[in-house]
Wavefront OBJ file of the C-alpha trace (Angstrom):
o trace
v 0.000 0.000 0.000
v 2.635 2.390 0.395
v 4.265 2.020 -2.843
v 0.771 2.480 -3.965
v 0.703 5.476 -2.151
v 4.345 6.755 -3.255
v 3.773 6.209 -7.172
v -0.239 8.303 -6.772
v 1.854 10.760 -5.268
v 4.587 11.036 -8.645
v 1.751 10.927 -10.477
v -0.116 14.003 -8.936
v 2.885 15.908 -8.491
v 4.006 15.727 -12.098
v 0.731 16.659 -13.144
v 0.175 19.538 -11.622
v 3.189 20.766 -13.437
v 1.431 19.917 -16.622
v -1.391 22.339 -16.744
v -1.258 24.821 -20.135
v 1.428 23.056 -21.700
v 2.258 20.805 -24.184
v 8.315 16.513 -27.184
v 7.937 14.310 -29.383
v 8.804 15.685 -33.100
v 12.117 14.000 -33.644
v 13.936 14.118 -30.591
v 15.271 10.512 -29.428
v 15.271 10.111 -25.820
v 15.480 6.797 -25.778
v 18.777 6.413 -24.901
v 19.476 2.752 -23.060
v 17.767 -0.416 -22.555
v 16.849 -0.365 -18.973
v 15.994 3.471 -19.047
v 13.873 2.902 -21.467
v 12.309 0.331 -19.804
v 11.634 2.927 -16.563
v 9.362 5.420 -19.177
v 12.585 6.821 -19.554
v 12.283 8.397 -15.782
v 15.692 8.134 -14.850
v 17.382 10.929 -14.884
v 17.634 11.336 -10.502
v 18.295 7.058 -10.349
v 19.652 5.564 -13.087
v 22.911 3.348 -12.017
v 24.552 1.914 -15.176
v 26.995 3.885 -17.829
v 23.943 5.605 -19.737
v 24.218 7.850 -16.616
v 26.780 9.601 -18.889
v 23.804 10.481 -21.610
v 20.961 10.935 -18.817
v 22.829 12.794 -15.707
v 26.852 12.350 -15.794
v 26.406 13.512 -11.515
v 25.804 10.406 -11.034
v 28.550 8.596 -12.082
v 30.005 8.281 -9.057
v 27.279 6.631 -6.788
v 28.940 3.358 -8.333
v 32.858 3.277 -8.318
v 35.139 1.186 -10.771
v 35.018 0.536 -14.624
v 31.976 -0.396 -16.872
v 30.866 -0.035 -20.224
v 27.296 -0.478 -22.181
v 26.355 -0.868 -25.402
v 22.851 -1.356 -26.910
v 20.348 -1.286 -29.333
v 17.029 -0.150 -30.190
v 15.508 -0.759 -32.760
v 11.977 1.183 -33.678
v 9.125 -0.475 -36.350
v 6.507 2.694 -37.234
v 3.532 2.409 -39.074
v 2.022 5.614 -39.984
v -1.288 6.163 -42.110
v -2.534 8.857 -43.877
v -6.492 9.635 -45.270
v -6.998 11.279 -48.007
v -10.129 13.640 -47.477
v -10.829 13.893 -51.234
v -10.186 10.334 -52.203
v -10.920 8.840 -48.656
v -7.943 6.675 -49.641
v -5.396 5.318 -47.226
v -1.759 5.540 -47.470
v 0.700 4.031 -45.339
v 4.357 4.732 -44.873
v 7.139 2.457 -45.835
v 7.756 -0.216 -42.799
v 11.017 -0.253 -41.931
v 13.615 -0.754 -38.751
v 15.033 2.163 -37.398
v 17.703 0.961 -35.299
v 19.512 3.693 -32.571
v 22.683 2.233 -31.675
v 24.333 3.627 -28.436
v 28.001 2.755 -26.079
v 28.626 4.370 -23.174
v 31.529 3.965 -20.775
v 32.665 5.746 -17.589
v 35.485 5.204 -14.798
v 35.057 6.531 -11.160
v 35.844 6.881 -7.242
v 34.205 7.913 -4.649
v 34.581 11.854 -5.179
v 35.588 12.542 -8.772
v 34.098 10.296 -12.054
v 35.072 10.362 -15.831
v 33.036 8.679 -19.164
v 31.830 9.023 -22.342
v 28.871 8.716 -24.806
v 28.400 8.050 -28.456
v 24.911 8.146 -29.312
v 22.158 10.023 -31.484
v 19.613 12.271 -29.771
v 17.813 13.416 -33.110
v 16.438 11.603 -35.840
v 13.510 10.816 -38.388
v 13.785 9.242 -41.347
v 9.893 9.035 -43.085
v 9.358 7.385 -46.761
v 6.256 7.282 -48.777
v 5.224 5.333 -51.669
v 6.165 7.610 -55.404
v 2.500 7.424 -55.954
v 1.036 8.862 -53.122
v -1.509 11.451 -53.079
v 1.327 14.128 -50.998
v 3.724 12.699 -53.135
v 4.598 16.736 -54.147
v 5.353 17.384 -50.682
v 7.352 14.731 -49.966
v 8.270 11.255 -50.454
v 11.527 10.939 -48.300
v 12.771 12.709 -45.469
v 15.616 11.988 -42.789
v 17.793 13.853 -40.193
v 20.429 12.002 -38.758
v 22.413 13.084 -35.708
v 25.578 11.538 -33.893
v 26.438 12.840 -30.583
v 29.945 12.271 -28.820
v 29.848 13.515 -25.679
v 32.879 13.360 -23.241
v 31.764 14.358 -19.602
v 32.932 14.861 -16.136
v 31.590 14.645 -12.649
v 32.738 15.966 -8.864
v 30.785 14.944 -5.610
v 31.254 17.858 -3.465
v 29.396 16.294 -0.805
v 27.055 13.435 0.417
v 24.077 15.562 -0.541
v 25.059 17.233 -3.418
v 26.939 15.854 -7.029
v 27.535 18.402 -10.195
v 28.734 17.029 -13.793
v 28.819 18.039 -17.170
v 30.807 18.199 -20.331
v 30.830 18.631 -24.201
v 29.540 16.978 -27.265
v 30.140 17.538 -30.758
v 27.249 16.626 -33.178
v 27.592 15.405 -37.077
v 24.223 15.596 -38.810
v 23.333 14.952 -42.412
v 19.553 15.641 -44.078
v 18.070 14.537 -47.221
v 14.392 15.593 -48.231
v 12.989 14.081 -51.302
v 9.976 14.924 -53.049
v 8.140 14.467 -56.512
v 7.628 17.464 -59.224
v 4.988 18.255 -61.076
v 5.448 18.228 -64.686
v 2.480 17.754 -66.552
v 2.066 16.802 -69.098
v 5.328 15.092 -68.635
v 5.844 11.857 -65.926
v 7.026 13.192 -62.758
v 10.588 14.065 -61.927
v 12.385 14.089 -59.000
v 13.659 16.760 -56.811
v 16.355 15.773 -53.926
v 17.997 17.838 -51.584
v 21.176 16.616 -49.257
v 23.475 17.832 -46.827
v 25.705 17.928 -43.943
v 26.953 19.618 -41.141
v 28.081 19.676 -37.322
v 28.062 21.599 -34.035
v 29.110 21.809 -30.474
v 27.130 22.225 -27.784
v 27.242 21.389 -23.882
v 25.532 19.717 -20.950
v 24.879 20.105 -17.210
v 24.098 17.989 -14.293
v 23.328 17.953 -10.572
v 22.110 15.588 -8.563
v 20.523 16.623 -4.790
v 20.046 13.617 -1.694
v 17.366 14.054 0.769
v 16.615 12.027 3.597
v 14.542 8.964 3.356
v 16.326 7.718 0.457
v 14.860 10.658 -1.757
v 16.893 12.247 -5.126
v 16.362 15.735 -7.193
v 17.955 15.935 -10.362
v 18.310 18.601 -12.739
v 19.521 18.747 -16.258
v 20.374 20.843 -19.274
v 21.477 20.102 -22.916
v 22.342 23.478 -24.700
v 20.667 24.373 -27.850
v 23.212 23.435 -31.176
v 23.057 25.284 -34.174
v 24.306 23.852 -37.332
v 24.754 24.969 -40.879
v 24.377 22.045 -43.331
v 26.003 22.538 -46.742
v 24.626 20.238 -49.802
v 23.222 19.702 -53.099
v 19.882 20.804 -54.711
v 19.439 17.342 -57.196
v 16.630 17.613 -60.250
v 16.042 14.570 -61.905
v 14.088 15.865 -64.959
v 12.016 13.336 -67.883
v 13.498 14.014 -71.918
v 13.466 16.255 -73.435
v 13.986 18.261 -69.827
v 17.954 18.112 -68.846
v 18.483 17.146 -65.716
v 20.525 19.512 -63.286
v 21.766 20.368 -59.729
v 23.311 23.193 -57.529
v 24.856 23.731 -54.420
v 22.400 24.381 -51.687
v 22.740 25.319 -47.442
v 20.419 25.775 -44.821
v 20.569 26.005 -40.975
v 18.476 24.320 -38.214
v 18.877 24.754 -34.121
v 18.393 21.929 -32.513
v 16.729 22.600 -29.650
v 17.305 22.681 -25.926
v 16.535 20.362 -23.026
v 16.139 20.487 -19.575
v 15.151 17.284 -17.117
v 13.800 17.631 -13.685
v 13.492 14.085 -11.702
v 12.721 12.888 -8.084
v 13.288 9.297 -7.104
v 12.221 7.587 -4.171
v 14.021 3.911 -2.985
v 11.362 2.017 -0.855
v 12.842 -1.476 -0.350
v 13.938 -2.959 -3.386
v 11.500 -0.581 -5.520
v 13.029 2.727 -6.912
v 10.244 4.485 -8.091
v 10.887 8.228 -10.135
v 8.875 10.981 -12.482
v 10.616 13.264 -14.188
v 9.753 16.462 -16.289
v 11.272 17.084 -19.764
v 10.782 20.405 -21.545
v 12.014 20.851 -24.806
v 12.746 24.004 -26.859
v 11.049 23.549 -29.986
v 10.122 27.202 -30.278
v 13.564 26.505 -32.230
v 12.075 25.108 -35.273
v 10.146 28.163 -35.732
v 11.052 28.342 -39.984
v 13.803 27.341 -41.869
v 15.292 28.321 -45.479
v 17.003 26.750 -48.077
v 19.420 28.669 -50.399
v 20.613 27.895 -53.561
v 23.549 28.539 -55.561
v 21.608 29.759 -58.797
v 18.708 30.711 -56.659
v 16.187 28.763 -58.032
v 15.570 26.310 -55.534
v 15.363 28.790 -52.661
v 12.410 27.554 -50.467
v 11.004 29.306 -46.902
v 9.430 27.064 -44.905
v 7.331 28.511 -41.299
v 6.952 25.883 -38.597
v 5.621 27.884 -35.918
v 6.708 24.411 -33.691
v 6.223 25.473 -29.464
v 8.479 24.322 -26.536
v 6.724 21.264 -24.872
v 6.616 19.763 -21.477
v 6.556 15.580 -21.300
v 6.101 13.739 -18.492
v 7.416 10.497 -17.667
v 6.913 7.344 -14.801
v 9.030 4.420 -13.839
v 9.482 1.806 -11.766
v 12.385 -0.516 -10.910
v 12.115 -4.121 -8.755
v 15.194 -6.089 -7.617
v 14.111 -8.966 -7.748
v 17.523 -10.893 -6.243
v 21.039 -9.584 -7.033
v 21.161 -10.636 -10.254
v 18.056 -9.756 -12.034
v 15.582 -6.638 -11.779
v 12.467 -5.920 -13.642
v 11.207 -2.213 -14.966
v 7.610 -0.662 -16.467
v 6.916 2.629 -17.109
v 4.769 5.479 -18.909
v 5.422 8.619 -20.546
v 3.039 11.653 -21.667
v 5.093 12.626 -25.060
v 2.763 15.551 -26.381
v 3.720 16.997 -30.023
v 5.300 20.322 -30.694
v 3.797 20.657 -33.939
v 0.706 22.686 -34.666
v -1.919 21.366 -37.031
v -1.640 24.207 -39.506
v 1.930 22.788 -40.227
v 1.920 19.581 -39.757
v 2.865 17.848 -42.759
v 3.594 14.438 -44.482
v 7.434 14.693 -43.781
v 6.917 14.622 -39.964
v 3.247 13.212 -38.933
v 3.868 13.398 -35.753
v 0.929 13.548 -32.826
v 1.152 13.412 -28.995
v 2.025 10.071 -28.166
v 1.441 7.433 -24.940
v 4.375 5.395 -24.416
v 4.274 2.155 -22.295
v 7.195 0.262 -21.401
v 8.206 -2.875 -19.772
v 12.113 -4.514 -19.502
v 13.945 -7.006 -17.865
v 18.098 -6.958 -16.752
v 20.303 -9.502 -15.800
v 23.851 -9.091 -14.318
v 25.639 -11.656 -12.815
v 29.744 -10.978 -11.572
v 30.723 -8.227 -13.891
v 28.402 -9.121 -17.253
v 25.146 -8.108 -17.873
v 22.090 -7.940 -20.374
v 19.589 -5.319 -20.556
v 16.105 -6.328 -23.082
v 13.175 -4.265 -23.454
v 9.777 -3.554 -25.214
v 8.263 0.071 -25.971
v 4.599 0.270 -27.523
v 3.872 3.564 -28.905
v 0.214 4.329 -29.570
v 0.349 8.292 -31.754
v -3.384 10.148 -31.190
v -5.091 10.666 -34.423
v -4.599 13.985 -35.081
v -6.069 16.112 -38.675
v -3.809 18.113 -40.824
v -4.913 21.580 -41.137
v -2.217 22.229 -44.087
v -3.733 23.210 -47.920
v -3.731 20.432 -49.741
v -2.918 18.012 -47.247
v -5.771 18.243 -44.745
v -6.075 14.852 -43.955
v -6.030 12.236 -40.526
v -3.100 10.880 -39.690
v -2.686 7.405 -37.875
v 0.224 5.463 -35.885
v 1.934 2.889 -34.056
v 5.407 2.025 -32.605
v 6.985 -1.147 -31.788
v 10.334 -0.102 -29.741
v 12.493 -3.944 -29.552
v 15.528 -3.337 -27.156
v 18.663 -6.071 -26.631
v 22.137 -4.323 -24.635
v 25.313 -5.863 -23.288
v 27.136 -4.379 -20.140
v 30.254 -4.768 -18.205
v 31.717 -3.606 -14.846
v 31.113 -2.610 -11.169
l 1 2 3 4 5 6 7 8 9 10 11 12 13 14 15 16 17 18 19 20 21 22
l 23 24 25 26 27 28 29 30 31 32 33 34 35 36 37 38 39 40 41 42 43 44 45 46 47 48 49 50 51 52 53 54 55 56 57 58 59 60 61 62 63 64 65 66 67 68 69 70 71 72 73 74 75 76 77 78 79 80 81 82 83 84 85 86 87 88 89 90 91 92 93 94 95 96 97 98 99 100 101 102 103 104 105 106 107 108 109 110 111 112 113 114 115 116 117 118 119 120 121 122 123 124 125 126 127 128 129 130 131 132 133 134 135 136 137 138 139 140 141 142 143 144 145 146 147 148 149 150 151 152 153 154 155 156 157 158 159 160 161 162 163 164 165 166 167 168 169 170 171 172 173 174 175 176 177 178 179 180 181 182 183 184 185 186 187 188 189 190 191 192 193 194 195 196 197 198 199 200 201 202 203 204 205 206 207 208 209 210 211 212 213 214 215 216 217 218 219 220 221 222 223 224 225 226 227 228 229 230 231 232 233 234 235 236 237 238 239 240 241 242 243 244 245 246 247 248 249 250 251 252 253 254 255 256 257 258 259 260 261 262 263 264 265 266 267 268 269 270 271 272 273 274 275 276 277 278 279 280 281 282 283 284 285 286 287 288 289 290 291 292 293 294 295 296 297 298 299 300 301 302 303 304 305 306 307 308 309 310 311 312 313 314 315 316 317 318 319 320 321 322 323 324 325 326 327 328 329 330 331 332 333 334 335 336 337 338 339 340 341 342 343 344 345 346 347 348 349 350 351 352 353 354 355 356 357 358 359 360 361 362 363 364 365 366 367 368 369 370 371 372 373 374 375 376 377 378 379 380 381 382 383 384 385 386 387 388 389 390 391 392 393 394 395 396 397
């Protein structure tokens, strides 16, 4: 009854917070197996390596060596209606797999690691016949994050950490043109770029076994320099030109509070996301023809998340969670290229570490809201699911 009591109390708390307010879009959060498995509320408890990615202060509650490495790997299924047609259109079914490796080395006062890992990404592929196919038929943003860090415990209450990370990013948008009486051609744009950016950390002990956390990733801006690609029918020549753009990626800042009863840790956490950063974006050309403005108009968001964590013996422990992951997209923009909606996440995993080796293996199911386009021309319901499959290998204290 009193964990009972303990997790209706999370749950109150972290939705008062939520009133007036609405992540998702393309940030990844899901960032290791047995996080993931908590609803991603770790960011005041978690006590493996991906501490480097989800608070580095905590990297020294557990001294020594280790290293983890994972995989997750993400099946979407996305439908669209067409209100004139009131045909259905689904995207292209494939795994999206977000590798990740973290390692760190403390002692008792002063802790060191390292993360390679990507916290943005969407890749979203339509059939060359669909009924948006002039909006878009392919688009992906890729990010890889390394992300050195560093932590000090400057007493039993209180731990600080943070560090650096340099992001490489690539896009590539893809769409159909309309060239009637002619077949369609082809118009792809491509490029890449990087950034540097930085993170903070601190991590608060109360008494009774109760942790604060706080967070912050800075915003990164990057400048990606490409190619504007037109692949035009005969008699039309086919052509290309240089093309750049820029894109912030936005900030993030994590609040958590965990609570050990027993062999239950128990945590909520708050995420909100700048989005506001994704207000419009432009695309230059070299010859200026393929110049393009595109307005956004995305808001900052606030996403709530649960999790719980059983020991079960010393060897194996068991997690579920749930997380709140409400969209910052309007529906006057929303578009093919990103149908994204507010999301409900459930989560369940199971971890296994006997001597120094371990396994982490988890499932994610992500049920998207239908949610209506208000766009011209593309004013239709979209639909969606999420399978999230998990598998991870770790070693060390």
């Amino acid at each position: 009854m009193r964990i009972v009591l303990i997790i209706l109390f999370f749950i109150i708390l972290s939705c008062s917070l939520l009133s007036n307010v609405f992540g998702a879009a393309f940030l990844i959060y899901n960032q290791d197996i047995k996080a993931n498995s908590m609803g991603m509320a770790v960011s005041a408890s978690i006590d493996n390596p991906s501490c480097v990615f989800y608070n580095p202060a905590l990297m020294t509650e557990k001294n020594g060596f280790s290293v983890l490495s994972g995989d997750i790997m993400i099946y979407p299924e996305i439908t669209y209606k067409d209100p004139v047609s009131n045909k259905g259109y689904e995207t292209k079914t494939r795994a999206h797999h977000i590798p990740h490796i973290y390692s760190k080395y403390s002692d008792i006062y002063t802790g060191f690691g390292i993360g390679v890992y990507s916290l943005f990404g969407l890749s979203t592929e339509w059939s060359n016949n669909w009924s948006g196919r002039y909006n878009i038929i392919f688009a992906e943003i890729k990010t890889t994050f390394i992300n050195p860090v560093i932590s000090r415990k400057v007493n039993d209450n209180l731990s600080i950490g943070g560090g650096l990370f340099y992001v490489k990013s690539s896009v590539t948008f893809k769409s159909a043109l309309n060239l009637f009486p002619l077949i369609d051609g082809i118009s792809r744009l491509s490029g890449d770029g990087d950034g540097i950016g930085y993170n903070l950390a601190a991590l608060i002990k109360f008494p009774k076994d109760y942790s604060l956390s706080f967070t912050y990733r800075s915003p990164v801006n990057i400048k990606y320099n490409g190619k504007a690609k037109f692949y035009l029918p005969a008699p039309l020549i086919s052509n290309q030109t240089g093309a750049t753009t820029k894109l912030t990626l936005p900030f993030l800042f994590v609040t958590g509070i965990a609570k050990k009863i027993n062999n239950f840790v128990i945590e909520s956490d708050i995420l909100f996301t700048g989005w506001s950063s994704m207000n419009s974006y432009r695309i230059k050309s070299d010859n200026g023809m393929a110049d393009g403005f595109f307005y956004k108009d995305w808001r900052n968001t606030i996403t709530w998340a649960l999790g719980v964590n059983y020991k079960i013996n010393n060897t194996a422990e068991i997690s579920t969670g749930y997380m709140l992951d409400r969209t910052p997209i309007p529906k006057r923009t929303l578009g093919p290229e990103l149908p994204d909606s507010t999301r409900h996440i459930f989560t369940a995993g199971y971890s296994y570490k006997k001597s120094r080796f371990g396994f982490n293996m988890g499932y994610q199911a992500t049920f998207f809201n239908n949610t209506r386009s208000h766009m011209k021309d593309m004013n239709g319901k979209y639909t969606g699911f999420a399978h999230l499959i998990m598998f991870g290998m770790e070693y060390g204290n």
